[in-house]
VMD Tcl script that builds the backbone (N, CA, C; Angstrom):
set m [mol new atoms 264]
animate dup $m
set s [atomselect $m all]
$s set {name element resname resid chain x y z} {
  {N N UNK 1 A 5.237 -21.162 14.618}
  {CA C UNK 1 A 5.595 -19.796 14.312}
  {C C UNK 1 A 4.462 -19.132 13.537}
  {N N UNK 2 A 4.187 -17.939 14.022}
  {CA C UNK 2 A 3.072 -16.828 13.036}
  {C C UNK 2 A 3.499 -16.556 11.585}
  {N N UNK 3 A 2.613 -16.834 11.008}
  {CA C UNK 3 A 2.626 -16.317 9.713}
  {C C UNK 3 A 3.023 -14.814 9.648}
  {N N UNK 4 A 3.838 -14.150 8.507}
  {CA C UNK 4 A 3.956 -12.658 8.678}
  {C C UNK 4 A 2.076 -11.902 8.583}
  {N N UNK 5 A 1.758 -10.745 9.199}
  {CA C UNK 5 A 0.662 -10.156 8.733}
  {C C UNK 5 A 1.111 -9.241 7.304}
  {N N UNK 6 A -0.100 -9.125 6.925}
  {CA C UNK 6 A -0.244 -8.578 5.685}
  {C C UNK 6 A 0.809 -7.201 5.493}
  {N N UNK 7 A 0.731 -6.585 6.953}
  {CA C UNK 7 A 1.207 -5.160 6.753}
  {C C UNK 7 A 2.843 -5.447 6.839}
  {N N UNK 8 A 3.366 -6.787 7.471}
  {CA C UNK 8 A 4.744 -6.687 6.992}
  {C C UNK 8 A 5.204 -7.097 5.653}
  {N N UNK 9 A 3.997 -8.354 5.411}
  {CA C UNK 9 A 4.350 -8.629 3.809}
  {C C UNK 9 A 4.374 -7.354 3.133}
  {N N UNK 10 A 3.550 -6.476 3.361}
  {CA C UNK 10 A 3.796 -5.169 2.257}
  {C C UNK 10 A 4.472 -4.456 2.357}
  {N N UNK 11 A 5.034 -4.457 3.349}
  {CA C UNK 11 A 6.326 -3.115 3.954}
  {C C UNK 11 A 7.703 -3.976 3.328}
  {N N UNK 12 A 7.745 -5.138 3.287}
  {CA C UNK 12 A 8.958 -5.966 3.333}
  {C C UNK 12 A 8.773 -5.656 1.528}
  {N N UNK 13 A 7.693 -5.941 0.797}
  {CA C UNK 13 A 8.312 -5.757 -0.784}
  {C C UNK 13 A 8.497 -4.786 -1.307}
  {N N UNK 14 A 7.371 -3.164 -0.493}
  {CA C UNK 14 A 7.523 -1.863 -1.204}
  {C C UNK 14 A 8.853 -1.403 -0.465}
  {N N UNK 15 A 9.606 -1.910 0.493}
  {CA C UNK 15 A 10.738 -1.453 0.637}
  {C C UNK 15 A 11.896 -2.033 0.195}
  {N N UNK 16 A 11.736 -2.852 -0.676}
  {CA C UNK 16 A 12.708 -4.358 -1.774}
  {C C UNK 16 A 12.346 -3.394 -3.211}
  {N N UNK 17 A 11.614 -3.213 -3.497}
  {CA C UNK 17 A 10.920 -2.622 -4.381}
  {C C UNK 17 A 11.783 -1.223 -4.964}
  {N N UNK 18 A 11.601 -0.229 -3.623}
  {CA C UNK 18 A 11.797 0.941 -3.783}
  {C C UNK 18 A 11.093 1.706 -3.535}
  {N N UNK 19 A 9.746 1.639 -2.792}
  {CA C UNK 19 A 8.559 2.435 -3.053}
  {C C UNK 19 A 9.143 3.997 -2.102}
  {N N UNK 20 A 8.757 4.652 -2.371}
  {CA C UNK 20 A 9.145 5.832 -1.370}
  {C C UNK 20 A 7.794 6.816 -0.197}
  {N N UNK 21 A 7.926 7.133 0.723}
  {CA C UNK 21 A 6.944 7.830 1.248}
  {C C UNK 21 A 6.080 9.013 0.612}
  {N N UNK 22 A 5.339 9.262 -0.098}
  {CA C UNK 22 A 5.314 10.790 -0.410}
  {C C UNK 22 A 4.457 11.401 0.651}
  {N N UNK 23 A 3.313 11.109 1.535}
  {CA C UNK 23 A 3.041 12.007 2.211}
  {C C UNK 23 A 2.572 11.222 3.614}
  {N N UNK 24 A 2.411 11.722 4.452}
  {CA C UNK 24 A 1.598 10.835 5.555}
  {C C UNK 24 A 1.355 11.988 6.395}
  {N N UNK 25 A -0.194 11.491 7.108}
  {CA C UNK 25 A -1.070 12.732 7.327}
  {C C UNK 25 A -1.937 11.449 8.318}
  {N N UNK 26 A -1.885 12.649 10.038}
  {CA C UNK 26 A -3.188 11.503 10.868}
  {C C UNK 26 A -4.165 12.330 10.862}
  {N N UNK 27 A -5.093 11.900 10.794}
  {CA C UNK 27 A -6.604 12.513 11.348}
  {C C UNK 27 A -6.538 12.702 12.780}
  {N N UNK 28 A -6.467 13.902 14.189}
  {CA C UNK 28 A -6.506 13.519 15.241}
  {C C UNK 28 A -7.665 13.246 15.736}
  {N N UNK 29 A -8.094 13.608 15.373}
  {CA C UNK 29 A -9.934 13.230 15.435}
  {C C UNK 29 A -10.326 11.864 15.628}
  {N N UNK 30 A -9.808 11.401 14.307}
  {CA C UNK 30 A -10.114 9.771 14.081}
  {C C UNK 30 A -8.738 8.991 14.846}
  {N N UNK 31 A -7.863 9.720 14.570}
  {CA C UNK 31 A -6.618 8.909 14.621}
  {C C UNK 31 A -6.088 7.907 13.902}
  {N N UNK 32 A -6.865 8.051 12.756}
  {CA C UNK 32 A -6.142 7.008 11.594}
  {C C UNK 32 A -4.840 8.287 10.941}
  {N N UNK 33 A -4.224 7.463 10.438}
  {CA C UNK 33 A -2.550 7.605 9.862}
  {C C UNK 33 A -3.093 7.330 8.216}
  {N N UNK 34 A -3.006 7.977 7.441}
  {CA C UNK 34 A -2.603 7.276 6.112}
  {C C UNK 34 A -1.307 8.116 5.702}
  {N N UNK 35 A -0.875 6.797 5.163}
  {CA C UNK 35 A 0.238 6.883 4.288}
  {C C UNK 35 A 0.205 6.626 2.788}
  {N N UNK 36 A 0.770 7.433 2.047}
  {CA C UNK 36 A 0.785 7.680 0.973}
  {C C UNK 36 A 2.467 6.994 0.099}
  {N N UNK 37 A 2.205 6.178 -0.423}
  {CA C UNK 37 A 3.530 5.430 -1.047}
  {C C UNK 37 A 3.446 5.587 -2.657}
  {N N UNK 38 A 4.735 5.684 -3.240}
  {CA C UNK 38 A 4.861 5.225 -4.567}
  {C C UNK 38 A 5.922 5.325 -5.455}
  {N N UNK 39 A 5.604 4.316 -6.559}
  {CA C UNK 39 A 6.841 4.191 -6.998}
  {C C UNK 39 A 6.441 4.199 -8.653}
  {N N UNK 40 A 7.132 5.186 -9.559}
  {CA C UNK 40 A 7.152 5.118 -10.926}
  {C C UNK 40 A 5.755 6.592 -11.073}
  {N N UNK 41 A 4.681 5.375 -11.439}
  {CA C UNK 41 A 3.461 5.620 -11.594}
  {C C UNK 41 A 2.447 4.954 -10.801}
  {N N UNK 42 A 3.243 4.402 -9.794}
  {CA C UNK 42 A 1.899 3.667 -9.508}
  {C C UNK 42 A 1.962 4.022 -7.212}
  {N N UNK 43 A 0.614 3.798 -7.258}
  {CA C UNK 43 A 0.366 4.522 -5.485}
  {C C UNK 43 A -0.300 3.879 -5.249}
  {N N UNK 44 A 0.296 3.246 -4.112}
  {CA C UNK 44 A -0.510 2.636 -2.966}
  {C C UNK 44 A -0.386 3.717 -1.552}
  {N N UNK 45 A -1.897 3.234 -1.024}
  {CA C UNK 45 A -2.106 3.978 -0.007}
  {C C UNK 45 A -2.426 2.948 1.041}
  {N N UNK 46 A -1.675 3.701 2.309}
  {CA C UNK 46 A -2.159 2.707 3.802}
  {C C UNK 46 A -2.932 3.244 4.833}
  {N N UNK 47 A -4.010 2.946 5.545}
  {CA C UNK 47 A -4.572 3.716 6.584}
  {C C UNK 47 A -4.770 2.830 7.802}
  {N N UNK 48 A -4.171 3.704 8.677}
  {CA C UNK 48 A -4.212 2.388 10.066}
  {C C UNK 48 A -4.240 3.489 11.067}
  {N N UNK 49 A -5.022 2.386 12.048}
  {CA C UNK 49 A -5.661 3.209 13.082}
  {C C UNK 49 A -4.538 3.242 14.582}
  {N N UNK 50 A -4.478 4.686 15.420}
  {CA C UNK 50 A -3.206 4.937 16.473}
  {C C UNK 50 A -2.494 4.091 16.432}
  {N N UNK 51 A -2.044 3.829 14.957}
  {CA C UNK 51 A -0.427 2.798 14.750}
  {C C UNK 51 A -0.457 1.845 15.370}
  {N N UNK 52 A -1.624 1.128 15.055}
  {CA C UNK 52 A -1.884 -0.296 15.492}
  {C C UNK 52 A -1.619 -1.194 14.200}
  {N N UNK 53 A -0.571 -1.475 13.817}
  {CA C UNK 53 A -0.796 -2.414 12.492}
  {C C UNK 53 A -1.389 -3.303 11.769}
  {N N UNK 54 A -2.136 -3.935 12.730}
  {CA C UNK 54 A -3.227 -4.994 12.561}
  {C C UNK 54 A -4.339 -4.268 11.945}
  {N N UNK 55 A -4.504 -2.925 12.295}
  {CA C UNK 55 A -5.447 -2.109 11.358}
  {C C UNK 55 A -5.661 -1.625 10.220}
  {N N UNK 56 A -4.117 -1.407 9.874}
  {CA C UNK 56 A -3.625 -1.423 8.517}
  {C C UNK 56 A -4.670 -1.734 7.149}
  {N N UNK 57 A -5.028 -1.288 6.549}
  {CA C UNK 57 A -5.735 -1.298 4.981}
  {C C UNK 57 A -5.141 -0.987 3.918}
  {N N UNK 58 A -5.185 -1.591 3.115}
  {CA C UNK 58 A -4.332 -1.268 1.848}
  {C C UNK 58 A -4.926 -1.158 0.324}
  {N N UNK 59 A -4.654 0.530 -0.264}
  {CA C UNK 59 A -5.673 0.613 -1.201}
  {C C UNK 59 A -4.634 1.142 -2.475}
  {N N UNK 60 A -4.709 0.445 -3.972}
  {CA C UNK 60 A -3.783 0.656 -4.733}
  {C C UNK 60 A -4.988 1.221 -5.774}
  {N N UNK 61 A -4.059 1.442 -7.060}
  {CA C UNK 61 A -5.349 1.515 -8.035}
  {C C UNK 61 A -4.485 1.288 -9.197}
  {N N UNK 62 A -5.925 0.601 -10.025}
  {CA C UNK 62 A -5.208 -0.237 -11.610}
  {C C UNK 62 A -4.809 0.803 -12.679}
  {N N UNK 63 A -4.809 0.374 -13.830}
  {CA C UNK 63 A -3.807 0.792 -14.719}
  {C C UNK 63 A -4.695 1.710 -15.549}
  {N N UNK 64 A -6.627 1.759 -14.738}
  {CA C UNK 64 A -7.563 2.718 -15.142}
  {C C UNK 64 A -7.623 3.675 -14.307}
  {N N UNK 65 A -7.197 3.582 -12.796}
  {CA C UNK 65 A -7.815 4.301 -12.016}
  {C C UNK 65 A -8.825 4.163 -11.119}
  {N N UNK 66 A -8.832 2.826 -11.299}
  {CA C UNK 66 A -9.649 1.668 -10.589}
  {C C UNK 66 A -9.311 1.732 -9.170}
  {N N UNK 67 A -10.230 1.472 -8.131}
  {CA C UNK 67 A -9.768 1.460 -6.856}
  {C C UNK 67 A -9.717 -0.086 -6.439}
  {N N UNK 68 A -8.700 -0.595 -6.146}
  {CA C UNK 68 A -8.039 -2.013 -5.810}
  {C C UNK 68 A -7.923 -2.108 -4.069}
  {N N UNK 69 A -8.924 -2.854 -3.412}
  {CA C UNK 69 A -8.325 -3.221 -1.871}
  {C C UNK 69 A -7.548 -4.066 -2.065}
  {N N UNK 70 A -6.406 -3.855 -1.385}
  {CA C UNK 70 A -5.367 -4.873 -1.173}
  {C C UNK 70 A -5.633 -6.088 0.182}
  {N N UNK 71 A -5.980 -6.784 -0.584}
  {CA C UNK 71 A -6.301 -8.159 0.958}
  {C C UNK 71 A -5.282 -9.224 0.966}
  {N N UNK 72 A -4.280 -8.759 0.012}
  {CA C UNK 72 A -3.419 -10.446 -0.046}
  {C C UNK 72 A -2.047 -9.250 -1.132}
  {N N UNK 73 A -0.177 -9.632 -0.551}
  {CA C UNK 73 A 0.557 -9.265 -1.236}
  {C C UNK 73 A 0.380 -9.577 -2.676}
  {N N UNK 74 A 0.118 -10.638 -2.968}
  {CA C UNK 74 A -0.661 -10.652 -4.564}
  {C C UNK 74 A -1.172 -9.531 -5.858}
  {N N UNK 75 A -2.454 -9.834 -4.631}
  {CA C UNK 75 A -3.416 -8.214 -5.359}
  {C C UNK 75 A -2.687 -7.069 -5.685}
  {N N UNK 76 A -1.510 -6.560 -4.668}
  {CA C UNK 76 A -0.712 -5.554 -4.812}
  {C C UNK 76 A -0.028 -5.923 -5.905}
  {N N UNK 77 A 1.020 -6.932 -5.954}
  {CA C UNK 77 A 1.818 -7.247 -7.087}
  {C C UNK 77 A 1.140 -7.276 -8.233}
  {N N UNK 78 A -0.010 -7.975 -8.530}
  {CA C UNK 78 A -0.444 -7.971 -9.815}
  {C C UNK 78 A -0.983 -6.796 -9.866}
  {N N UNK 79 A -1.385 -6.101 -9.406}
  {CA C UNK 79 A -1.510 -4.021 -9.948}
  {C C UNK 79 A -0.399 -3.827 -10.003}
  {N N UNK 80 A 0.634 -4.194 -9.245}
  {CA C UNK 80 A 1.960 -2.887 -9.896}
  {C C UNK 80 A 2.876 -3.387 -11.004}
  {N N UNK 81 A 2.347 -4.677 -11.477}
  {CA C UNK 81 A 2.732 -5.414 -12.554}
  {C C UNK 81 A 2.380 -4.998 -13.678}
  {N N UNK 82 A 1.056 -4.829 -13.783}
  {CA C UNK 82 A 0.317 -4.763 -14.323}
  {C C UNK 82 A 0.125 -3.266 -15.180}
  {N N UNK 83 A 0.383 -2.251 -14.024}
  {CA C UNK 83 A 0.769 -0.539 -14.163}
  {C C UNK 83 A 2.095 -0.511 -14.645}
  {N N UNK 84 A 3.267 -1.382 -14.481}
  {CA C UNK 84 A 4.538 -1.312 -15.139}
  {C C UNK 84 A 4.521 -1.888 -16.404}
  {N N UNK 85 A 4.375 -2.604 -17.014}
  {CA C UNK 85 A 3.578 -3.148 -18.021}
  {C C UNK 85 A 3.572 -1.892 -19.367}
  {N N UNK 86 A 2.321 -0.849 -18.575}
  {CA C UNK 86 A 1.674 0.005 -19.640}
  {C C UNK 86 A 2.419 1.281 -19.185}
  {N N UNK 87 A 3.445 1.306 -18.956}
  {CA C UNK 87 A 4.791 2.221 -19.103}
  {C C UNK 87 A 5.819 1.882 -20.107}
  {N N UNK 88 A 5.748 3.058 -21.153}
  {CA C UNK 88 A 6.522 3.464 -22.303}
  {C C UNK 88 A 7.615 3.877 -22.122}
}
mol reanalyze $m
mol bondsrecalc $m
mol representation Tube
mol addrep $m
């Protein structure tokens, strides 16, 4: 059996999670899709090319404003851990 890909591991926790859509916008030009997610304070963004999921990229940012590629559900979790954390 296949391992899940990355883009369901992330769909499966920001939607366990709560994360919500706020915007999504394609380039027709390019035909990439990004999607715009988030939850609290903290945003992750997805960009994938004519809704091919395997294309999928995943870009969060730390608790500076740091730009974080997401290559592993991990990386994501420990930024939004990490951003919940330094919420008062």
């Amino acid at each position: 059996m296949r391992a899940p890909s990355l883009h369901t591991k992330v769909h499966n926790w920001i939607d366990a999670v709560g994360f919500r859509l706020n915007t999504s916008q394609t380039n027709n030009k390019s035909m990439v899709t990004t999607n715009h997610y988030f939850f609290e304070t903290f945003n992750l963004v997805e960009k994938e090319k004519n809704g091919n999921h395997k294309t999928s990229r995943f870009l969060c940012f730390d608790t500076y404003g740091e730009k974080i590629n997401v290559r592993s559900l991990f990386d994501l979790q420990v930024a939004f851990f990490e951003n919940l954390s330094q919420l008062k």
